[in-house]
Backbone as CSV, one residue per row, in Angstrom:
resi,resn,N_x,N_y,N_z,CA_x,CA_y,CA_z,C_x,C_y,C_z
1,UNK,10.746,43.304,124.705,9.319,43.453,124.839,9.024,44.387,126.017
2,UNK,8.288,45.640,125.955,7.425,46.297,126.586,6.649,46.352,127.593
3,UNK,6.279,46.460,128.605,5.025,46.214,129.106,4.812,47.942,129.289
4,UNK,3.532,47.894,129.228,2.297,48.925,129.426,2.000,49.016,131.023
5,UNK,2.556,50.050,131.583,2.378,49.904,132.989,1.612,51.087,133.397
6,UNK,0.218,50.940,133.906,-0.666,51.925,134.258,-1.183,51.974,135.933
7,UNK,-0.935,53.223,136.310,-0.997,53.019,137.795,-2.164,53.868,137.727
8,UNK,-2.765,52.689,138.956,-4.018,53.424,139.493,-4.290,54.441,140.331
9,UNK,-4.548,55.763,140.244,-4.568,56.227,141.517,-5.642,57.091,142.293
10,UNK,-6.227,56.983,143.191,-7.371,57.070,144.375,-7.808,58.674,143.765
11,UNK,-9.308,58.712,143.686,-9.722,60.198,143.563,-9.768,60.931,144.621
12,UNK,-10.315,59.893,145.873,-11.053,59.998,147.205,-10.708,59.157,148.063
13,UNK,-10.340,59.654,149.274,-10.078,58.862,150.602,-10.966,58.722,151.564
14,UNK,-11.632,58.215,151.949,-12.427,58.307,152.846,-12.007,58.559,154.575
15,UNK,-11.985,59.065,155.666,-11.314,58.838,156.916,-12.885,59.296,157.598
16,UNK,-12.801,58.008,158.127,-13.734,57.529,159.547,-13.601,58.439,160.599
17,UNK,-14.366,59.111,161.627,-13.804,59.449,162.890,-13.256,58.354,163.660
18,UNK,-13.930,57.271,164.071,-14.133,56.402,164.847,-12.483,55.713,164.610
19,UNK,-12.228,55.311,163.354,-10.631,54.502,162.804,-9.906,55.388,163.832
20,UNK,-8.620,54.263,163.851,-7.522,54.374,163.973,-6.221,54.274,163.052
21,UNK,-5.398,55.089,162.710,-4.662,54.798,161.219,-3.443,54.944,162.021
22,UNK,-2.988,54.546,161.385,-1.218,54.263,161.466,-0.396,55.086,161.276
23,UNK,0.333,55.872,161.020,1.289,57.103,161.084,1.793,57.334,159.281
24,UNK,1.882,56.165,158.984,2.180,55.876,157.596,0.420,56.235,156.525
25,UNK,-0.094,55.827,156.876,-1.522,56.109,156.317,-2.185,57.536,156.885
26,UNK,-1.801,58.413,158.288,-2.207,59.497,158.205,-1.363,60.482,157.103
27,UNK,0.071,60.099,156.822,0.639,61.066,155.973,0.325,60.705,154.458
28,UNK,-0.061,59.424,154.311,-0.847,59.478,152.766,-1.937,60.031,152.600
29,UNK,-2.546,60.011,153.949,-4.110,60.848,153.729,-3.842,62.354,153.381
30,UNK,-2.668,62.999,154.533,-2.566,64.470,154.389,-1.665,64.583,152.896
31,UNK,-1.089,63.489,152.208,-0.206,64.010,151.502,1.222,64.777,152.106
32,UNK,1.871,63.934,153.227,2.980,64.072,153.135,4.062,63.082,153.084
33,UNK,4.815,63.382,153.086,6.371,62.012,152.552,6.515,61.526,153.597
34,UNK,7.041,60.801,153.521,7.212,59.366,154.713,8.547,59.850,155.540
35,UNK,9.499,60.334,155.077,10.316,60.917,155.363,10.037,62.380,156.817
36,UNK,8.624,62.950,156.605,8.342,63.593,157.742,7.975,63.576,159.066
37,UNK,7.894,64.483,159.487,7.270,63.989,160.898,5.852,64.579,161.420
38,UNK,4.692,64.289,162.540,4.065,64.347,162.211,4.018,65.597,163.732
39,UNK,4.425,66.487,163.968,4.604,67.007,164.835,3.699,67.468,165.558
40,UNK,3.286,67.312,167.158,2.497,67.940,167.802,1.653,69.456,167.755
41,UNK,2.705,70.479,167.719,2.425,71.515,167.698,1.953,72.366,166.252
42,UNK,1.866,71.407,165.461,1.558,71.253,163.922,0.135,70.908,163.870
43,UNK,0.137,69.805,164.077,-0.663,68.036,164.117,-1.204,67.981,165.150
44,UNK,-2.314,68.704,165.743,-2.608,68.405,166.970,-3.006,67.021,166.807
45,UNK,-2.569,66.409,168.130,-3.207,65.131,168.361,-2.639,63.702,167.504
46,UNK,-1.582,64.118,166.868,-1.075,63.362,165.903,0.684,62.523,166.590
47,UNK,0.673,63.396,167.269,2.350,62.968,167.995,2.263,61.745,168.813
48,UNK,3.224,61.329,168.964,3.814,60.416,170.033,3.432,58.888,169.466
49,UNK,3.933,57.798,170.304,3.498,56.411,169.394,1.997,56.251,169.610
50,UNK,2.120,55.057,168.335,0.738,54.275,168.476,0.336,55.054,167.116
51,UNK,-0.669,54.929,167.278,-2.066,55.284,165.814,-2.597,56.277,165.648
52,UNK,-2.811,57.029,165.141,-3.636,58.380,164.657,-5.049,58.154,164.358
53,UNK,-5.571,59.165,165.381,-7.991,58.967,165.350,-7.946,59.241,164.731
54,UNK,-8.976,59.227,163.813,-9.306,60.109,162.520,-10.090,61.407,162.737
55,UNK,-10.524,61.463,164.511,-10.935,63.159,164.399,-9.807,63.778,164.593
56,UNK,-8.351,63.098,164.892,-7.608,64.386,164.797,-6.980,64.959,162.970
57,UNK,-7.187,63.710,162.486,-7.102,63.979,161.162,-7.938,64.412,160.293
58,UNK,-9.378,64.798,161.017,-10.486,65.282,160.049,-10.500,66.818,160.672
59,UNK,-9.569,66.994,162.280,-9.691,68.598,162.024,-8.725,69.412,161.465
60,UNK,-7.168,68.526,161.103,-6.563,69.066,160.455,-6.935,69.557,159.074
61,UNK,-7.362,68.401,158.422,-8.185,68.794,156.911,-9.084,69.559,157.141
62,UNK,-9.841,69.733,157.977,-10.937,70.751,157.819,-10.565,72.216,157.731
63,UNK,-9.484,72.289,158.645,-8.925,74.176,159.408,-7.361,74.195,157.781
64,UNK,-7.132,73.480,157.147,-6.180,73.484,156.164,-6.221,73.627,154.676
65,UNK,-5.835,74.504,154.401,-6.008,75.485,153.065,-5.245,74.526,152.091
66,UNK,-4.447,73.958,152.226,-3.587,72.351,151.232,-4.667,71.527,150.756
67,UNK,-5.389,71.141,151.268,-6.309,69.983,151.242,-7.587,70.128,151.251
68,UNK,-8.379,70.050,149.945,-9.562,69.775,149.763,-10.568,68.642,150.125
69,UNK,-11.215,69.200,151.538,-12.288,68.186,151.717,-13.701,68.335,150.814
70,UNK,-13.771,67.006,150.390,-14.680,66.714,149.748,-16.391,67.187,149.695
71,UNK,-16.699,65.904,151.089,-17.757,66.096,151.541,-17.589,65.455,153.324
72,UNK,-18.929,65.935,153.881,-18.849,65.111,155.460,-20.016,64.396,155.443
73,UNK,-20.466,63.286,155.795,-21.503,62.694,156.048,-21.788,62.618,157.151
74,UNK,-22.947,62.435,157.660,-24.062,63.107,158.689,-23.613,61.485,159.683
75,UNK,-22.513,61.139,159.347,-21.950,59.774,160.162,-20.394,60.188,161.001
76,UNK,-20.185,61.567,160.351,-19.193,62.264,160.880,-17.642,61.905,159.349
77,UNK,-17.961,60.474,159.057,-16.930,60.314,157.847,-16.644,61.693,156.797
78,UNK,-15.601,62.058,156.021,-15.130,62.931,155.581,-14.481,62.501,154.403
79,UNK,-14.895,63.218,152.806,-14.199,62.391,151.688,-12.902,63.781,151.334
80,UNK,-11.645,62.986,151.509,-10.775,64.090,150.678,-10.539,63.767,149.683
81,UNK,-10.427,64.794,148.929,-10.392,64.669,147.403,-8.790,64.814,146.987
82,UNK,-8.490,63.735,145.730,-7.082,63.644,145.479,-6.654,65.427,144.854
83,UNK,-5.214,65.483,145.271,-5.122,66.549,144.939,-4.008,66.523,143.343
């Protein structure tokens, strides 16, 4: 017997300025493998331990030709769109 296995997957991410994300959730946001790193001189603002702001992750998406931002709301939040 079969099963029918259908995965769901996200159109839109939303990233907060204000959040703090985890290193593992900034590279699902940018779309990279877990396997990478998130390098300073790349990534501004993204290196060293602890958590990733989400303004350093909303100016990477913004200045980056990979990744389609959505929209920005007048709250500073930012929707990226699945690619």
């Amino acid at each position: 017997m079969m099963k029918n296995i259908t995965t769901a997957t996200k159109k839109s991410v939303l990233v907060k300025p204000a959040a703090m994300y985890t290193k593992s959730e900034a590279k699902a946001i940018l779309g990279l493998s877990e396997g990478s790193s998130l390098v300073p001189s790349k990534y501004t603002g993204m290196g060293g331990r602890g958590k990733v702001p989400g303004t350093a992750i909303i100016a990477y998406l913004e200045r980056s030709a990979r990744v389609k931002v959505g929209r920005r709301y007048p709250s500073g939040t930012v929707t990226v769109v699945a690619r």
